[in-house]
Every structure is written in C-alpha cells, then in structure tokens.
N, C-alpha and C positions, 0 to 999 in steps of 0.2 A: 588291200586284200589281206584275208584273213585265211589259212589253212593248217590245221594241224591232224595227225595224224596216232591213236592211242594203240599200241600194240595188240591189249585183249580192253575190249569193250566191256569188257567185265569190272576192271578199275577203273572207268569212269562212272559207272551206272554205281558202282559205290561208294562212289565220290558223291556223287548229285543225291544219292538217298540220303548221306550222311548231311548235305545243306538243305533238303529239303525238310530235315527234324523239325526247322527251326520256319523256314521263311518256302511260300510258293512261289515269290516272284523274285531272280536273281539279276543282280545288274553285276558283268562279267568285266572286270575292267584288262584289257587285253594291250599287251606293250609287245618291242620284237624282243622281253625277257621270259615274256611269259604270262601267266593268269593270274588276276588275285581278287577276292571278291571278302565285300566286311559288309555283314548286314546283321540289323536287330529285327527281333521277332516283334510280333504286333503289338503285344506287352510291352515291351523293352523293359525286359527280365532277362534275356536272355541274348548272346551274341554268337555268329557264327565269323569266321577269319580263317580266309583259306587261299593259300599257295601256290603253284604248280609250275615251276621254272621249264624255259622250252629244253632244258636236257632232258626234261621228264619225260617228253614225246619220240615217239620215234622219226619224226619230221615235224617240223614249224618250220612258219612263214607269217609273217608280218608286216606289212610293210609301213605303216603308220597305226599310230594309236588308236583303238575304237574303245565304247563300251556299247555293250551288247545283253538287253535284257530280256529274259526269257521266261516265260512258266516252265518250273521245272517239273510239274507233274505230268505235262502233255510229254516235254524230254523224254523223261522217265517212262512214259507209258509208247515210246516209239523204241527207245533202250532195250523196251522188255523179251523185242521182238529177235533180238540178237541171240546168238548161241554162243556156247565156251569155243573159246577160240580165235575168234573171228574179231577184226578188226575194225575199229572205228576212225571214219575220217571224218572231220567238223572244219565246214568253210562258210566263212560269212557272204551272202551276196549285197552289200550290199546299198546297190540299185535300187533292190525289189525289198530291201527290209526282210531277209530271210536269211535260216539256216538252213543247211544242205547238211543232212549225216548220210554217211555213205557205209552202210555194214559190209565187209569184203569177209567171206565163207566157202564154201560149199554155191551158195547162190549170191548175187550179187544183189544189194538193197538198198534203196534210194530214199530217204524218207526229208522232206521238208516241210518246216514248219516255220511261224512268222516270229517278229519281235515285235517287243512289245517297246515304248516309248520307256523312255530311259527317266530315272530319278537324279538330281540336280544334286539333292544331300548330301554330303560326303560324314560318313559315319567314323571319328575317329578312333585311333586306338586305345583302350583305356592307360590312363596312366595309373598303374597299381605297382606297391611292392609286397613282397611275399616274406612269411615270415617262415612258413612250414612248405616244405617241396619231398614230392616222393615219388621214385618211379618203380614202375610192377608192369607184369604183364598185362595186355587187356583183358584176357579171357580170366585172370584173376579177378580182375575190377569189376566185368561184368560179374560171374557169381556172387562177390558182395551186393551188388544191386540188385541181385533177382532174390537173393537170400533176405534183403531186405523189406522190398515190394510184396512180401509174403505176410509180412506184418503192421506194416507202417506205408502212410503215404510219405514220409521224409526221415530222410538219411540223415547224422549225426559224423562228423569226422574231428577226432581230437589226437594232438600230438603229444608224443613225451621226448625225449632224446633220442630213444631207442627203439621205438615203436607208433607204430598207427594204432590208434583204437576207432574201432565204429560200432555205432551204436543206431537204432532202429525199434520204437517201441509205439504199442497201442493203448487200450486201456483196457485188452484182454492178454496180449502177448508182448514179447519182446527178443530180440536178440541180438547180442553183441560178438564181437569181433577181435581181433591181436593179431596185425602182420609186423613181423621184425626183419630186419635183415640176415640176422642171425638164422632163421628158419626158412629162410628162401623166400620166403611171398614179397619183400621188396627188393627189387634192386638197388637204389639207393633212398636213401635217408638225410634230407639236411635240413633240420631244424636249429634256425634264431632264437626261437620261439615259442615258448610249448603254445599252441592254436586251438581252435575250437570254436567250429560254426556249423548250421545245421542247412541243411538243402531242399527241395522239393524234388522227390522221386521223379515222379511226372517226365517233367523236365531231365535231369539228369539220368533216369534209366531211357529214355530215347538218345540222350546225345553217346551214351555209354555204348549201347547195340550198335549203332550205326554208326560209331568212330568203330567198333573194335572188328569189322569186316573192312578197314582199309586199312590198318596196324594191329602189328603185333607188341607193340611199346604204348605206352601214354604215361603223363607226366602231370601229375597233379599239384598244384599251387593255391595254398590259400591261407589268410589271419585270420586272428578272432573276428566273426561277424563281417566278412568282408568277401566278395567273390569269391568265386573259386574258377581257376584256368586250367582247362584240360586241352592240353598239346598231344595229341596223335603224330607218333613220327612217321614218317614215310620212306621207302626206299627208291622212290622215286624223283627225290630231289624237290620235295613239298611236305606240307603240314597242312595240317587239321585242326583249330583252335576254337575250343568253346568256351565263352563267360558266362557263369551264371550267379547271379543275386542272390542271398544266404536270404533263410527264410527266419527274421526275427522275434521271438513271441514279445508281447505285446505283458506287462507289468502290470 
C-alpha cells in the first residue's frame, strides 16, 4: 500500500511540471523514505533527479517498495483541476494498476488514472566533478535566461575568482552579463577553476522556469566543456536536479 498526502496541491503540480520539462513518461521509485525518480530525456542530453523525503508530506504510508510509472501529462492535466489551497492525496491501488488523487477543497475530487508498465533501466547518477559552483537566487537566474533567449539560442557561462560572466550572442546581437558577490546577485562563489562552457537555451531556459516556481535558491555547477548541474533547493526536505551537456562547436 501506497498513500501519501501534499498539503497544497499546488507544490506537487510544480513539481511534476518541473519533471515533465524533460521526460512524459515517469517511473516513481517509492520506499517507506520517500520518492525519488532519475530519468533521461529522449536525447539523453539532458537529466532530471528528483527527491522528496516522507517528511516532505503531510502524511505517508508505505508499506513495501513499489515503482510506479505514470504519464505525467494526463497527471498534470487532472492537477489542473485543483484550486489554491486544497489538498492532494496520492494512493496506489495496486490490484487494479491505478492511481487514485483525491483533491480535498471546498468540493471533494476523486480523479484516477492507470499506470503504465514500468522500465527495467536503472539510470545512474553521473559521476562528475565540479571545478566552478555558484549560488543566486532563481528569479535572478531566470532573468539571465530570458535576457538571453532575447538574442541567442545558447547561453555562455565563464568564471573568474570573483565573478560569474555570461555571455549570449547572434550574428546580429549580443549580450553579456557580471554577477559578483560583492553586488549581491551571487550568494556564493567557489571557484577551483576559472571554467567556461556554453549551453543550449532551449533546454536550459525550460529547466530554469520550471525549477524556479518550486525554489527560491539554485546552485549551479559546472567545468570547462563539461555539464552543467542545477540543484533547486527545497524547503520541503527534497531537491530538484538538472544535467545538461555543454553545447561544443565543432573546429
């Protein structure tokens, strides 16, 4: 038996939009600690790695380990129907191969839907070290990325000791960037390394939007030429992690 129970239905539906950036079909691996789900996009360019300890909930129950795979856009498009406020409970039947969301409101909402057959592959964690790490707010991070997307389909981030530089240019336009500590846009600063690797917008302005409506923190990590990790913190006793593949030009 599977039961848990989310306060406002509102952080889960921004939970599930922030992993559906990447992937429609999620496989939930469910313990009596809690949730954790690692999946690559169809590309595999790109990784989602997400969290959610049972203290995060306002009730769990587990009684043995399940995984449990779902389309998260039928989820999502059952989610929609919920109001501010109102609470979400998620229980597995399953017997029948179902999930049961129960919206508790004003009116009382019953909504299930099936699972779908589970994938076999287990998607490790990357082993990566970091040589530049920086953390800011998200609403900062996203502005770089829209200030960006204005110019350029890919983002540029280079470190120095003291400072983030980002850069974003076309073959009409261009714009660059300078968060220091010193000036408040970072909170912290810890470079190995002076770094420097480029991104695809695309990609990254999707994971940036829909991480920064589940945090107000994110933590970005990355070397020359070499992924980039963005950790969304949560105050709910879970994380948000994105990888994505630096985009290389070609000599």
């Amino acid at each position: 038996m599977f039961r848990a129970v989310v306060q406002d239905a509102k952080i889960w539906r921004n939970l599930l939009t922030a992993i559906s950036t990447l992937i429609e079909e999620a496989d939930f691996n469910i313990t009596d600690e809690g949730l954790k789900l690692r999946s690559m996009d169809p590309s595999h360019v790109a990784m989602v790695d997400f969290e959610w300890s049972k203290a995060a909930f306002e009730e769990y129950a587990c009684d043995k380990p399940s995984n449990i795979r779902v389309n998260l856009n039928s989820m999502l498009k059952l989610l929609r129907r919920g109001k501010s406020e109102e609470s979400l409970e998620i229980s597995y039947d399953e017997e029948n191969k179902k999930v049961n969301l129960t919206l508790k409101g004003k009116i009382l909402k019953k909504f299930v839907m099936p699972t779908l057959e589970t994938v076999e592959e287990e998607v490790p964690t990357p082993k990566l070290s970091f040589n530049a790490k920086a953390k800011l707010m998200s609403e900062t991070l996203r502005e770089i990325i829209e200030d960006s997307e204005t110019v350029s389909d890919n983002i540029s981030f280079e470190t120095r000791p003291d400072r983030l530089l980002v850069k974003a240019s076309s073959e009409l336009s261009n714009v660059s960037m300078e968060l220091s500590k010193n000036d408040g846009a970072l909170l912290e600063l810890d470079v190995k390394e002076n770094s420097a690797a480029t991104f695809n917008l695309n990609y990254l302005g999707e994971m940036v939007k829909a991480g920064s409506a589940t945090s107000e923190i994110v933590t970005m990590e990355f070397s020359t030429n070499m992924p980039i990790r963005l950790e969304f913190e949560m105050s709910q006793q879970g994380r948000l992690t994105y990888y994505l593949a630096p985009r290389i030009e070609s000599e």
